[in-house]
C-alpha positions as CSV (number, residue, x, y, z in Angstrom):
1,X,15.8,76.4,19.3
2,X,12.9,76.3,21.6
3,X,11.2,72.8,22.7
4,X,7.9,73.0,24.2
5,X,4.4,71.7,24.4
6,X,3.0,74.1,22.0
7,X,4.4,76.8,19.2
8,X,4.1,79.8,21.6
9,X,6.0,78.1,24.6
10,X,8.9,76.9,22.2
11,X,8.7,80.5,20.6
12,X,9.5,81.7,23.6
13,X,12.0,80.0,24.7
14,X,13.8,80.7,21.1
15,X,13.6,84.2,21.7
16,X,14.7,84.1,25.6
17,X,17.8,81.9,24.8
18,X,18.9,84.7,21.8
19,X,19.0,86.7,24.1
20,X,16.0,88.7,23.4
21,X,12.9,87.9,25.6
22,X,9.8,88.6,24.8
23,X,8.4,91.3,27.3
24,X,5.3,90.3,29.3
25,X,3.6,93.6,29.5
26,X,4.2,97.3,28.2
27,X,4.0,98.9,24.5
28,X,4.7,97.7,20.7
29,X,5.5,99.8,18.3
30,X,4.2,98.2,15.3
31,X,5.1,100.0,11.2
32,X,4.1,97.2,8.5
33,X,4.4,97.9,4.6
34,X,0.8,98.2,3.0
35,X,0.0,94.9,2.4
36,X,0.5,93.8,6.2
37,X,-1.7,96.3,7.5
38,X,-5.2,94.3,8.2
39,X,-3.0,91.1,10.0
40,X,-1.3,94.0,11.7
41,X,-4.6,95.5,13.1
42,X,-5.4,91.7,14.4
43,X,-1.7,91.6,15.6
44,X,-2.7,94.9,17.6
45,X,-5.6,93.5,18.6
46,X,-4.4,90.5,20.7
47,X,-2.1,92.7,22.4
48,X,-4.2,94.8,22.9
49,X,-6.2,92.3,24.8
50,X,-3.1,91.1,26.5
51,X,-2.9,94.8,28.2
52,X,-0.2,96.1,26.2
53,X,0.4,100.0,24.7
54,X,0.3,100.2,20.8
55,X,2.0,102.9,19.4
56,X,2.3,103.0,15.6
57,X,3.6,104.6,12.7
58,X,0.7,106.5,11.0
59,X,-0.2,104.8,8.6
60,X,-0.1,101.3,10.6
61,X,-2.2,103.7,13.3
62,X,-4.9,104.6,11.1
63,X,-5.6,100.7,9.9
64,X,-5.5,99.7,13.7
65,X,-7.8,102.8,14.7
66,X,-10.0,101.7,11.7
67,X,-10.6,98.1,13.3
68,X,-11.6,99.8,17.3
69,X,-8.0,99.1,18.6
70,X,-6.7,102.0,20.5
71,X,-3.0,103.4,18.6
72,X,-0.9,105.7,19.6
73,X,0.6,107.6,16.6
74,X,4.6,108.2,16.4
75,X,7.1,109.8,13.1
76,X,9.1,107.7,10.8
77,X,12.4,108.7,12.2
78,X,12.6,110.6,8.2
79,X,9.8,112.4,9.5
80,X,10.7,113.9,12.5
81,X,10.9,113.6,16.2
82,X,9.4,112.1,18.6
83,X,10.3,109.0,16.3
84,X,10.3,105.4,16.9
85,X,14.0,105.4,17.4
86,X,13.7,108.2,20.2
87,X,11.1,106.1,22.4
88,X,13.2,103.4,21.6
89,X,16.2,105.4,23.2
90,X,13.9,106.5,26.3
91,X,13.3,102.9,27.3
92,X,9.7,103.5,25.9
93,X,9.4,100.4,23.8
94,X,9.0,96.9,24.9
95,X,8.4,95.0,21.4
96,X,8.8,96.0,17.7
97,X,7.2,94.3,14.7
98,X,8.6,96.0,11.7
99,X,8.1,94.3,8.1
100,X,10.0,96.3,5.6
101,X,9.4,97.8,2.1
102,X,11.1,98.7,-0.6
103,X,11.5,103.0,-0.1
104,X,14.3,104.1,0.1
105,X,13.8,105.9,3.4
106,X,11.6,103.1,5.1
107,X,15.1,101.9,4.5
108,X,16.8,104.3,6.7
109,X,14.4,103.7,9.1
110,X,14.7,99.9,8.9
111,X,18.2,100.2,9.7
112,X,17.8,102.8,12.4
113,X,15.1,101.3,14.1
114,X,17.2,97.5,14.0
115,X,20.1,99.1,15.1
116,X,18.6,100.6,18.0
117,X,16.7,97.4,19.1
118,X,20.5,95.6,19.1
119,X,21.7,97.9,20.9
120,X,18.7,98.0,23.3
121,X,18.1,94.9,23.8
122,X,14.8,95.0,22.3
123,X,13.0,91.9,20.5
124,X,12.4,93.4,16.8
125,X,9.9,91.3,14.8
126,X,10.3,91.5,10.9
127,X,7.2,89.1,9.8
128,X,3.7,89.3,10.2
129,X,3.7,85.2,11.4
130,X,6.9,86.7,13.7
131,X,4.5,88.9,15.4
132,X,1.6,86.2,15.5
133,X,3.9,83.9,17.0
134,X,5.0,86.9,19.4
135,X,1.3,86.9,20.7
136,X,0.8,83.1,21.3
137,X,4.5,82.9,23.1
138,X,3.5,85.7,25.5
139,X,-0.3,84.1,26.0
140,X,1.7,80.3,26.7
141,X,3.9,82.1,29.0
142,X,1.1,83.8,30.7
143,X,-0.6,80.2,31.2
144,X,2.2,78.0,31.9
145,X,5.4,78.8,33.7
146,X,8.8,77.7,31.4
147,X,9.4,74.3,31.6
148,X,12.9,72.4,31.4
149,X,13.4,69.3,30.4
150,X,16.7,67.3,29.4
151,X,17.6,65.9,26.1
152,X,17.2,62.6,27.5
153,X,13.7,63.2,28.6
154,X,12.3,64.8,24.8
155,X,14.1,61.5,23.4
156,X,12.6,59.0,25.7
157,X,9.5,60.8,24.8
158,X,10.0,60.2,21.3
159,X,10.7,56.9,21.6
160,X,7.9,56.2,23.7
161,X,5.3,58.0,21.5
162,X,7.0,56.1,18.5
163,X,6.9,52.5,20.3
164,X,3.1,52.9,21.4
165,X,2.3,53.6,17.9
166,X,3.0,50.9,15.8
């Protein structure tokens, strides 16, 4: 659980205290089923505005492209090397956002590519408002340092918010 005083601030610190913080610069790798591609080209978008690398599967590529975003293009790892998993191995990728279909080898790749981002230590994003809320956690962190605050403190801010209300 992350508190904060927006979404992407508590987002953030969700994802920091799993162990998996979200990176502040570098590349995504970005492969969505069909029906995620156009929010994945505005996903691609924001970070590309936030100075990040995309690299993409090529399908996912060619919908980014399509919308004036800049893509890299890499193989499913079914389709040969260099493959998602190998950048992944060479400390090449930063972020994932993978949504899932139902192939049997975007399967194999699924489980390839999650493995590998365990193992790496690499945030791997499996839904399309994941990935939004990706973009607005790194854009709050960018604005505002982290912030702490005690239990104590979010409850007598509760109760005073309450009280002053009614």
């Amino acid at each position: 659980m992350g508190v904060g005083e927006n979404f992407g601030e508590a987002f953030a610190k969700a994802q920091l205290s799993a162990g998996t913080p979200l990176p502040d610069k570098g590349r995504v790798f970005i492969s969505v089923n069909d029906r995620d591609k156009p929010g994945a080209a505005a996903v691609a978008k924001r970070f590309h505005e936030l100075g990040f690398e995309v690299t993409a599967t090529r399908g996912t590529a060619e919908a980014i492209r399509a919308e004036g975003i800049p893509s890299k293009t890499v193989f499913k790892v079914n389709e040969g090397r260099p493959n998602a998993v190998d950048l992944l191995k060479a400390g090449s990728i930063d972020l994932i956002i993978y949504t899932a279909t139902s192939d049997a080898h975007a399967f194999s790749d699924e489980k390839a590519i999650r493995k590998n981002a365990v193992t790496y230590r690499i945030p791997c994003i499996t839904t399309m408002s994941g990935a939004l809320a990706s973009v607005e956690a790194i854009t709050s962190r960018r604005r505002d340092p982290i912030r702490v605050w005690s239990l104590q403190e979010i409850h007598g801010a509760a109760v005073t918010a309450k009280t002053s209300q009614g």
